[in-house]
N, C-alpha and C positions, 0 to 999 in steps of 0.2 A: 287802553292807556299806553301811551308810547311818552316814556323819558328819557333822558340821556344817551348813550352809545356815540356821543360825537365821536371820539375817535377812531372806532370801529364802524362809522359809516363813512367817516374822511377815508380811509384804507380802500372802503369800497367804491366808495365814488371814484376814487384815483386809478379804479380800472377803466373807469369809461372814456380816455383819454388814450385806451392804448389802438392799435390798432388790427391785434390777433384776439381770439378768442382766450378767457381765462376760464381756469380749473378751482376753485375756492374752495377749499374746508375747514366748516365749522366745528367747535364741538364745544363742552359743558353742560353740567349736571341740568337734570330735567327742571323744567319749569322755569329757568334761567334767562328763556326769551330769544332762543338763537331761529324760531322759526317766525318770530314777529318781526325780527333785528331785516332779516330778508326781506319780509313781506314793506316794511318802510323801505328797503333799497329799491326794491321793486316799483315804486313811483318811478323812477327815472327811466324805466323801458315800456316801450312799445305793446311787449307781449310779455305776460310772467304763468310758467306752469309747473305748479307743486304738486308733486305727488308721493302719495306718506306708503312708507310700509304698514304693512298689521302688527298687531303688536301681539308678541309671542305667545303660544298655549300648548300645550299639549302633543295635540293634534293638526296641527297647520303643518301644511306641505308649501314644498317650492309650486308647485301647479295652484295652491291658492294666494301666492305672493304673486306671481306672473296674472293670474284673474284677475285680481286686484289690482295691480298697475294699467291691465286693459281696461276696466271696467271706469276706471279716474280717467285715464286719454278719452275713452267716451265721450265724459259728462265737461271733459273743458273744450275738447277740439269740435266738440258736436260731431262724432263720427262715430259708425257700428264697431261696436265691439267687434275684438278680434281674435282667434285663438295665440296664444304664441306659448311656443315650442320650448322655445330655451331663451337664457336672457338676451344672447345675441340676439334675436326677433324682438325681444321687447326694446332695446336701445334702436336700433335698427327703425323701427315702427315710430318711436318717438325723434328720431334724428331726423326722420323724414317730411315731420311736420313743423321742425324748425330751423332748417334749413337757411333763412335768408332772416334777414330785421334784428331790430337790437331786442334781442329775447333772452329771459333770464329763468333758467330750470335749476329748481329746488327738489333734490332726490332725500326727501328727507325720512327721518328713522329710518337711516341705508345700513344700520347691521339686520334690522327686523327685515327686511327688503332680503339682505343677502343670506340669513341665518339659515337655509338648506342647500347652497351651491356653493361649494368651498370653491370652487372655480370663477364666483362673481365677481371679486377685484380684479381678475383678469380679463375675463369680459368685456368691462365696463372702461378697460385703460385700451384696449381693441380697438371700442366705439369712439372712444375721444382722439386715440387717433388716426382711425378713418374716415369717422363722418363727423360727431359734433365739432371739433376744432377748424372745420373747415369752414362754418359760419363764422368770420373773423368778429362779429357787432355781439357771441352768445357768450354768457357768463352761465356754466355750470356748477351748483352749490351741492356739496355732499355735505350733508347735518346729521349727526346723531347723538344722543345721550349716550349710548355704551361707548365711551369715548375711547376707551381699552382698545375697542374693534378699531377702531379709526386708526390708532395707533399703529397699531400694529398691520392691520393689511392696508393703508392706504399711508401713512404719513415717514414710516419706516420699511413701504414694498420698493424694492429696489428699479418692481416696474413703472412705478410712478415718480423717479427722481426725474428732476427737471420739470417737472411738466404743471405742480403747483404755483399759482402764481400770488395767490393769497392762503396765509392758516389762522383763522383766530380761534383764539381759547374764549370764550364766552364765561369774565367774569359775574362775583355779584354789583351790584350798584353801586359808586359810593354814594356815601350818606348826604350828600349832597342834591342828591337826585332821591334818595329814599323819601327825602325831607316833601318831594312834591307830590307824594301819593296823599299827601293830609289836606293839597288842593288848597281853596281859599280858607282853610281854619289853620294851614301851617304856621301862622303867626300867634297863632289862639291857643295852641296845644303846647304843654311842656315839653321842654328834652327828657322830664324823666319819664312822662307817659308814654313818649315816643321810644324811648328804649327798653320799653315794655314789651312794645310791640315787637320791636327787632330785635331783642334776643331771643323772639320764638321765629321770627320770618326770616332774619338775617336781612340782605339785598337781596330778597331772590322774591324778582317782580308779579310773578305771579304767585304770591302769598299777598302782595302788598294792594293788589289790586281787590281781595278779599275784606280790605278794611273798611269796615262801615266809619265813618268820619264823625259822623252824626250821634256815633257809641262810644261809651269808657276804653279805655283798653283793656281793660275788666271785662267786661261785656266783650268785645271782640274773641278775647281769647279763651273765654267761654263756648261763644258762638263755635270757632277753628276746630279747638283743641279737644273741649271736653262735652261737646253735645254729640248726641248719636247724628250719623252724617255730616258732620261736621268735616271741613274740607280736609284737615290733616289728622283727622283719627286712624286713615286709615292710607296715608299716604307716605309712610316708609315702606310697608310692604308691598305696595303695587308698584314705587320705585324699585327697590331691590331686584323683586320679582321678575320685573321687565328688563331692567340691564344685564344681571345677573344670574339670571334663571337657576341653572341646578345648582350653583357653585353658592346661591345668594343667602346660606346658614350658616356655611364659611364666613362671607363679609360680615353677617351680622354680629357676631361670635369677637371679630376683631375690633367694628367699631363699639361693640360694647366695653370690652376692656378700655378703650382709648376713653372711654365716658368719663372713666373714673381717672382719670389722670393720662398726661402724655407720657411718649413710655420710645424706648430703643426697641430694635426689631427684635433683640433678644429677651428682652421683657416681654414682648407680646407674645413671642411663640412661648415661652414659661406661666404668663395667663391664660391661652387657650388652648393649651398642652397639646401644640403642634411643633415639629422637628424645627430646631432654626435652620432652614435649607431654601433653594429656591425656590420652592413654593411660597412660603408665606412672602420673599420679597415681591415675587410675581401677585399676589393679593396685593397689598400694598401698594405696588405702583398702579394697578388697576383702582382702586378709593380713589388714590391719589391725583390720577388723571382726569375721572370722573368729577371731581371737585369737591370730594367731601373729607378729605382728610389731607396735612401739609406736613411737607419733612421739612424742620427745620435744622439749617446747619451753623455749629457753633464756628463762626470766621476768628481768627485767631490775631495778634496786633500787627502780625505785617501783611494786613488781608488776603489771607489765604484762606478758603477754604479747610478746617480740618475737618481728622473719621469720625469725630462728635457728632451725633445726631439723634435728637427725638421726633415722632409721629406726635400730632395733636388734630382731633377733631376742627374744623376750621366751619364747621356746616351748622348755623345755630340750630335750626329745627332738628340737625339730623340728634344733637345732644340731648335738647328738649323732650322730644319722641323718647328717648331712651329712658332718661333719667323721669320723664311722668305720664307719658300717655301709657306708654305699652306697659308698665305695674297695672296699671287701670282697664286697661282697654276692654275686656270682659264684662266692666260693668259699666260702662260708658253705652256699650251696644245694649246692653239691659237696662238704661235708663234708673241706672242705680248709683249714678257714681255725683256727687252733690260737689260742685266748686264751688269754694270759700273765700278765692283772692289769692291772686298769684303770687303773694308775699305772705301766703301760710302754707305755701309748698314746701316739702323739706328740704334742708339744705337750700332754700332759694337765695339766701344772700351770698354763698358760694359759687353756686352754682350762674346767677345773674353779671357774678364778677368774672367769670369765664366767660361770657355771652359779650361783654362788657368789652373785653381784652380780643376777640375775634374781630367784635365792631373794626376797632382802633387799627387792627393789624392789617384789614383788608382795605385800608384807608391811610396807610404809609405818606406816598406822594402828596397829600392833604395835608399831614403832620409836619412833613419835611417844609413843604411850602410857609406854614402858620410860623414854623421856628425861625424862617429865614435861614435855610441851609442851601447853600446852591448845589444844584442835584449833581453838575458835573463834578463835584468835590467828593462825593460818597463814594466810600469804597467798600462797606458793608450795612446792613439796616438789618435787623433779624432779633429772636429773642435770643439769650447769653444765657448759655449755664456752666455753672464751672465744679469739675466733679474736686471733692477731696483729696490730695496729695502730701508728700512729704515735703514739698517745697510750697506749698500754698497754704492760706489761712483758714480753710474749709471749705463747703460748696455754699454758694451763691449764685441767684438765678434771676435775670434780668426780664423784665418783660419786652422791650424794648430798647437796643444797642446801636447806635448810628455812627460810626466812624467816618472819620473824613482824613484825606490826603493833610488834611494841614496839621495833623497829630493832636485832634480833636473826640474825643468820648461824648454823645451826648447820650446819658443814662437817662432813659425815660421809665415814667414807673406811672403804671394803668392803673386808677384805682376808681374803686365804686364804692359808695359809703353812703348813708345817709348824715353823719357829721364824718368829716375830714379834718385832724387835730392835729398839735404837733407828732404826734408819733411816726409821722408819716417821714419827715424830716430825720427822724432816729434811724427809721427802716433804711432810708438814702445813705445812711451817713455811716449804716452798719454795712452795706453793700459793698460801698466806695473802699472802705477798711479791707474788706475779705479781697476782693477782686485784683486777682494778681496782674498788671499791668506796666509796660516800661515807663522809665524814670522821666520820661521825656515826653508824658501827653496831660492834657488836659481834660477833664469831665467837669461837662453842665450839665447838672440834675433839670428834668424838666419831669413835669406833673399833667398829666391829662386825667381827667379826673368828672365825675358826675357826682352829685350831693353840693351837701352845703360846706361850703372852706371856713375851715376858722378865720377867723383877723389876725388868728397869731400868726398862722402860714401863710395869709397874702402878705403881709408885711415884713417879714422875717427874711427878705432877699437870698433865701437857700436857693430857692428854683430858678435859673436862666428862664428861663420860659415856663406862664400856668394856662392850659390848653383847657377853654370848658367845652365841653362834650357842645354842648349848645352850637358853639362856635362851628368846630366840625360839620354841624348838618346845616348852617346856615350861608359860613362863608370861608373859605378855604384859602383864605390869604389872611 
């Protein structure tokens, strides 16, 4: 299944117009689709050649990463294997056979590819500019999940400035596009069963392609989650494991803490009783980059950026995994562990209301559009929290803050309920009070919201705007 990505294929496509060879990299968390997102660009040329690294163990050498790259040119170019020496022979060997036609090469899983030749990003920036750049018609794609690696020897090496010509971060879906994995029953199936499903898959396509359409959500995340072999019983740890290899008890260690609440870097190094120093920011931007956890930062009224900041998990499955599979996981493999309904999980109405509020946030653009806010107006969108002071009325914490140039607040407040009553109008209105703000701007409370709304809050004109969840996965205007 292939949905959405238009605009990450617009970017692409708007290479083939150029007249030099381009350099692209891709990156985001595994299962994300950044190796499918190619193989669809991949229609528009002549010739396309992917070749994956191994993925990490143990015992794996640089001489079984270079086999393996020979052993793939094999089996696409129809040619004998070949020994190669060092990576120079291997790009060198692969440049040679695509030399001329509009040809598009996918070096993907390129840290597992590089992870025994700290001299690879050198190499490989050598080959591009000796021989692959010289087929002006070839687009070379570097992908990987350890997007860290990327980062850092490829996106911040000093020897590859200039010479990118495209970078995408390979978001989730929005819900717009999640909406069309339910196929011809998307009209048939609720927003609430639907958000059952995506607070354990998130947008990450390849969970969403796991749903039997024809099953409850019930039954699905039965199927995923809580049966032996089930696709995500056991898919943080081969995640972790792969990107993260020795360091990956560290990340675990971190995104657990983040489970239980978002938290400043000096909270987290005080939950996993690590130094606050640069190491743990160094973890941190590594999650971060990866795509499973977001710093958010608190903008202040004359849009600026302040040193305010908390981490929050942003990765549904990665919270889900934490907060239910892995208590369980022991007895899940022994066929001992009995699901009752995913609303007799504990903590599931909190826990669903964070899954809830991740939806919403990675679906911004979507929200901004339904409000009618014109995007060249915003000067911040982010969640607000406001710590206690001597000049302020207490802390208060916003899910959702949209500032505009025109001296405009619009306080948005994510809620998931199965009844939505007035209280919810109390909460706004106790917010509004707390939140220290100049004399001189306006706030419209707006509601996005899942469950059932009272009649007293549809009619009660507090909210500028009431956003149904429904809406969101249906039509984004």
């Amino acid at each position: 299944m292939f949905y959405g990505r238009r605009n990450e294929l617009k970017k692409l496509n708007g290479l083939l117009g150029k007249k030099t060879a381009s350099l692209v990299v891709v990156g985001g968390r595994r299962r994300i689709g950044k190796s499918t997102l190619i193989q669809e660009f991949s229609k528009k040329f002549n010739f396309f050649c992917e070749i994956q690294g191994l993925a990490p163990r143990n015992s794996i050498t640089d001489v079984d990463q270079r086999k393996n790259f020979s052993e793939q040119m094999k089996n696409i170019f129809d040619i004998p294997a070949v020994p190669l020496e060092n990576w120079n022979d291997a790009f060198s060997h692969l440049s040679s056979h695509t030399r001329t036609g509009r040809t598009l090469i996918l070096l993907d899983e390129i840290s597992w590819m590089a992870s025994k030749d700290a001299d690879f990003p050198g190499k490989l920036k050598i080959a591009w500019d000796t021989r692959f750049k010289k087929n002006h018609h070839l687009v070379l794609v570097l992908c990987g999940s350890a997007s860290s690696w990327i980062d850092k020897n490829i996106l911040k090496d000093t020897d590859f400035v200039g010479r990118i010509s495209l970078e995408i971060n390979l978001e989730e879906l929005p819900l717009i596009d999640c909406n069309k994995f339910w196929q011809k029953k998307k009209n048939l199936i609720s927003s609430m069963e639907k958000l059952k499903i995506l607070s354990v898959t998130g947008g990450v396509p390849k969970y969403l392609e796991e749903i039997n359409i024809k099953e409850s959500a019930e039954e699905n995340i039965k199927n995923i989650c809580f049966d032996k072999g089930g696709i995500l019983v056991k898919e943080f740890e081969k995640i972790f494991n792969d990107i993260f290899n020795k360091r990956a008890k560290i990340y675990k260690e971190i995104v657990k803490a983040l489970s239980k609440q978002n938290c400043s870097v000096s909270e987290i190094a005080k939950l996993t009783g690590r130094p606050r120093n640069g190491d743990i920011s160094e973890y941190l931007h590594d999650l971060e980059v990866s795509g499973f956890i977001k710093r958010d930062y608190v903008y202040n009224f004359k849009g600026k950026q302040s040193r305010l900041s908390k981490y929050r998990i942003k990765d549904n499955y990665l919270r889900f995994y934490l907060k239910y599979i892995d208590p369980v996981k022991a007895k899940i493999e022994q066929g001992l562990f009995q699901y009752t309904g995913i609303e007799n999980l504990p903590g599931w109405n909190s826990i669903i209301a964070l899954q809830f509020e991740n939806l919403v946030m990675h679906n911004i653009p979507a929200v901004v559009k339904y409000i009618g806010i014109d995007f060249n107006s915003i000067i911040s969108a982010s969640p607000y929290f406001q710590n206690p002071t001597k000049t302020n009325k207490g802390a208060c914490q916003i899910d959702l803050l949209i500032q505009t140039k025109f001296n405009t607040l619009y306080l948005c407040e994510i809620k998931f309920q199965k009844k939505i009553n007035r209280n919810v109008i109390n909460e706004i209105d106790k917010k509004i009070a707390i939140l220290k703000k100049p004399k001189n701007i306006s706030i419209r409370p707006v509601l996005i919201y899942e469950g059932k709304l009272s009649e007293f809050v549809e009619k009660s004109d507090f909210f500028d705007k009431i956003i149904y969840f429904g809406k969101l996965l249906t039509d984004s205007s």
